[in-house]
C-alpha atoms as one frame of an Amber mdcrd trajectory, in Angstrom:
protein
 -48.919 -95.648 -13.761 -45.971 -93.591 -15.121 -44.533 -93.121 -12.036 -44.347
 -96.340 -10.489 -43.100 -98.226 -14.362 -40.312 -94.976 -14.312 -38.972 -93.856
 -10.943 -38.912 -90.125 -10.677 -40.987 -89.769 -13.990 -44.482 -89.019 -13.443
 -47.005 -87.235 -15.699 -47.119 -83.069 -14.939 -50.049 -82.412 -16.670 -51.587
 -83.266 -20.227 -49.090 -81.492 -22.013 -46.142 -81.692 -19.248 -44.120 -84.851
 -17.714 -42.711 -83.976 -14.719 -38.775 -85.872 -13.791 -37.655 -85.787 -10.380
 -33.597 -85.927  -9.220 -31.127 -85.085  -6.484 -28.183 -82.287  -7.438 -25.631
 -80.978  -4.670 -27.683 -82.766  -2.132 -31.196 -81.216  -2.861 -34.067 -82.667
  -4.586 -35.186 -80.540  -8.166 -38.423 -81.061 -10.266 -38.669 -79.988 -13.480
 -40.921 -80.386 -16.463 -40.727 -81.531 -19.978 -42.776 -80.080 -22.613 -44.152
 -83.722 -23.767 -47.435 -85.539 -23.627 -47.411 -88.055 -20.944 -47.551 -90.898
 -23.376 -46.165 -94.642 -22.903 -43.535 -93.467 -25.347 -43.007 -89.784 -23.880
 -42.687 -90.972 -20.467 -39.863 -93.587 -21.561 -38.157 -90.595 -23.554 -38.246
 -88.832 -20.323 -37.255 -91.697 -18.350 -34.141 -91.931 -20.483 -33.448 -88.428
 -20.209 -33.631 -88.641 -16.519 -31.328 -91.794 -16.892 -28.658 -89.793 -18.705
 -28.504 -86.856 -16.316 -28.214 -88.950 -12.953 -24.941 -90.294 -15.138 -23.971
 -87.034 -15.962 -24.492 -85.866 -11.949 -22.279 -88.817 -11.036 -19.311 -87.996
 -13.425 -19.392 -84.354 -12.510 -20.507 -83.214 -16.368 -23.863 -82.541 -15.530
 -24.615 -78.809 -16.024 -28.236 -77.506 -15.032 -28.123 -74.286 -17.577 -27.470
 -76.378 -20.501 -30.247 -79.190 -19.536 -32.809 -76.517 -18.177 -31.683 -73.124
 -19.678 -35.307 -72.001 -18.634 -35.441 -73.084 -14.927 -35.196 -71.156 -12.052
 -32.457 -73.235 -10.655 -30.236 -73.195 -13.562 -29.228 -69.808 -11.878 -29.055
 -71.080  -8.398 -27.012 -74.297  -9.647 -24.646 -72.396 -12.554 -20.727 -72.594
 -11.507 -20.039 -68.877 -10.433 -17.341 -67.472 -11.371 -15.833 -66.318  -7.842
 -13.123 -68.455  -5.976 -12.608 -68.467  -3.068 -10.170 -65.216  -2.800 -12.057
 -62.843  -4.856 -15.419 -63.680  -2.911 -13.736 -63.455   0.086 -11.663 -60.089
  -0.771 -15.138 -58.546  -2.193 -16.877 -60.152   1.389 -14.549 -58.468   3.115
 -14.795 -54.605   1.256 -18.646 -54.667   1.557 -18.578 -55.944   5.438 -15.904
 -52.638   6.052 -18.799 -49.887   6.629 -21.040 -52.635   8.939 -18.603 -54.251
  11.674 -16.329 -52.625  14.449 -12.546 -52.313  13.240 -11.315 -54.779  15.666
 -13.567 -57.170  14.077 -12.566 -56.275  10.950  -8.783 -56.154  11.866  -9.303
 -59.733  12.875 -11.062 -61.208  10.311  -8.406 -59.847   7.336  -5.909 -61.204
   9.339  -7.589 -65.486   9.323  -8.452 -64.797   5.893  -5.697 -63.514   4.603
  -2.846 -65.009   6.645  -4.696 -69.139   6.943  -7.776 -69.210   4.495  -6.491
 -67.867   1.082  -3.416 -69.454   1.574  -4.552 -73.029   1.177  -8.276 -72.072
  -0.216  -7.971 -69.259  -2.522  -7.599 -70.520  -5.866 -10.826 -73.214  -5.514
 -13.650 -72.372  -7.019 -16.183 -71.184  -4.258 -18.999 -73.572  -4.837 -16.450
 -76.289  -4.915 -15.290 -76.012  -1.316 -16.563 -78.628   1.209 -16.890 -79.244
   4.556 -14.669 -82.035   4.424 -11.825 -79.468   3.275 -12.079 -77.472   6.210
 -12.758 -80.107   8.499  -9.065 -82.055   7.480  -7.765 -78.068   7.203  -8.285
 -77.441  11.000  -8.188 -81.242  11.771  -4.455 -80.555  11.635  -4.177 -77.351
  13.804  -1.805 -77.385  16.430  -4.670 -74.608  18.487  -7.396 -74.726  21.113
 -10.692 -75.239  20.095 -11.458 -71.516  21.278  -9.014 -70.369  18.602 -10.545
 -72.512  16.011 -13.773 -71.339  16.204 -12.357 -67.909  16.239 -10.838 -69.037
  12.492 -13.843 -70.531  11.431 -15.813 -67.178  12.584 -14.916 -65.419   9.673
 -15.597 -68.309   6.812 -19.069 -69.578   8.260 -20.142 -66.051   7.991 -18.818
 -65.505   4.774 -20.203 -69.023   2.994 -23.740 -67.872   4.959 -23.701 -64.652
   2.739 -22.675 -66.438  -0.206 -25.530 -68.746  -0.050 -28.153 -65.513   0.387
 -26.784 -64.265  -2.289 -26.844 -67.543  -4.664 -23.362 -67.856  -5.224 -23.616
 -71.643  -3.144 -26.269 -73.960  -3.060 -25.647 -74.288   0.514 -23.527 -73.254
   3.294 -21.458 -76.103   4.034 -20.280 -75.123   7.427 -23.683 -74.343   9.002
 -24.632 -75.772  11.910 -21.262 -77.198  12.349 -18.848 -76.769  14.606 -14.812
 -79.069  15.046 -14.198 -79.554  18.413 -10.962 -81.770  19.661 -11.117 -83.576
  23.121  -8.299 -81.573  24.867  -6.098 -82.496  27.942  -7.826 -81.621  31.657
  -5.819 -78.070  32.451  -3.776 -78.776  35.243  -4.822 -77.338  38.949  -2.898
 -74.586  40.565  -0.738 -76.387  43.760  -1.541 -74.668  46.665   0.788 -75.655
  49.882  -0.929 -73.083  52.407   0.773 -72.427  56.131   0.309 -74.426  58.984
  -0.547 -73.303  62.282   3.492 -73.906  63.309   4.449 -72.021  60.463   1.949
 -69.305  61.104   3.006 -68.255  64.633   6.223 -68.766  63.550   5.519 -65.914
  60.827   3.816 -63.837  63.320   6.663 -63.735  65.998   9.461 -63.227  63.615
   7.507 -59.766  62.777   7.511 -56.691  63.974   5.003 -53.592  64.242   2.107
 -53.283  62.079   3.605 -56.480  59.794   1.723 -58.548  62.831  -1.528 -57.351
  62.330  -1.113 -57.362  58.119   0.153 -60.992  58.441  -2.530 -62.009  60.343
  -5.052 -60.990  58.112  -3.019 -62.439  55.028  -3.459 -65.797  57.392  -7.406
 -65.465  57.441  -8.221 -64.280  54.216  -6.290 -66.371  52.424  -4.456 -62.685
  50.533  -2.156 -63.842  47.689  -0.644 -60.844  48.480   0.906 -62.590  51.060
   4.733 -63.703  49.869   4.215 -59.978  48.587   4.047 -58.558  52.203   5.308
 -60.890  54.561   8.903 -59.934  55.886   9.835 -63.771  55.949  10.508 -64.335
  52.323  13.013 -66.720  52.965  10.527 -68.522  54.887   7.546 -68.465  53.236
């Protein structure tokens, strides 16, 4: 009855009414200590009320509302941005990848990603950030995922660790349409031009041209004593 007078209020228990909301994109349940009353429920419903306002005007904070809930942890603003996670990432990934890799990786995060990123708070960077970030690239899309390597793998920790609710580039990949590459010309000899070729040479060049003519050898211009001709 609770439930369906007071959306995402419904009674937990005897002692317990349970409120239902969605924070960072992910759907929490907690409990209130409260009998599941007429008057309780309302309370709660009001309660729930004021946090979906505080959720849409960026004040809510889940450690102060539910100091005893497992996801006031999970939720709570951490304290890393984005270039001391990603300098800390980077010292404790050291003993476990090949130095190339490692080589590589300092140099996108250091040189493109701390640039632009490294003062935001960690939790508060977006997918839409990096998506207008490379949007604007002047690279292939090979390089680009080469960049965004690094960052995915990084944010992927992060979240294991509980520093980010979520990763927000997994499972996500930017990919430009790019221009058709254009095919290599290739203006072969004709049969005129062949025996042509073949008669202007002497010795052993006759028998090496000839098989430059049937094998198609891009060695040819390299070997043939005709440059001028060729």
């Amino acid at each position: 009855m609770g439930g369906n007078k007071y959306p995402g209020v419904t009674a937990g228990s005897a002692t317990s009414i349970a409120i239902s909301f969605y924070y960072r994109g992910q759907k929490c349940h907690e409990r209130i200590r409260l009998q599941p009353t007429p008057s309780n429920l309302k309370r709660a419903a009001n309660h729930r009320a004021a946090i979906l306002l505080a959720i849409e005007n960026g004040t809510f904070d889940y450690s102060v509302t539910f100091p005893n809930s497992k996801n006031a942890h999970k939720f709570s603003p951490t304290q890393h941005t984005v270039r001391t996670y990603l300098a800390e990432w980077l010292a404790n990934k050291e003993p476990t990848i090949k130095a190339s890799t490692l080589r590589d990786y300092k140099k996108i995060i250091h040189n493109l990603v701390i640039p632009l990123f490294g003062e935001m708070a960690l939790h508060m960077l977006t997918r839409a950030d990096v998506r207008n970030w490379v949007a604007g690239m002047d690279c292939s899309n090979k390089r680009i995922i080469n960049i965004l390597s690094p960052l995915r793998a990084a944010l992927q920790d992060a979240q294991h660790d509980d520093l980010i609710p979520v990763n927000p580039l997994f499972g996500w990949t930017y990919k430009r349409n790019e221009p058709p590459k254009e095919k290599t010309y290739v203006d072969p000899f004709n049969a005129e031009e062949q025996a042509a070729i073949i008669k202007a040479s002497a010795g052993s060049i006759i028998n090496q041209c000839t098989v430059f003519f049937w094998t198609g050898d891009e060695d040819f211009r390299a070997n043939c004593p005709r440059m001028d001709g060729c």
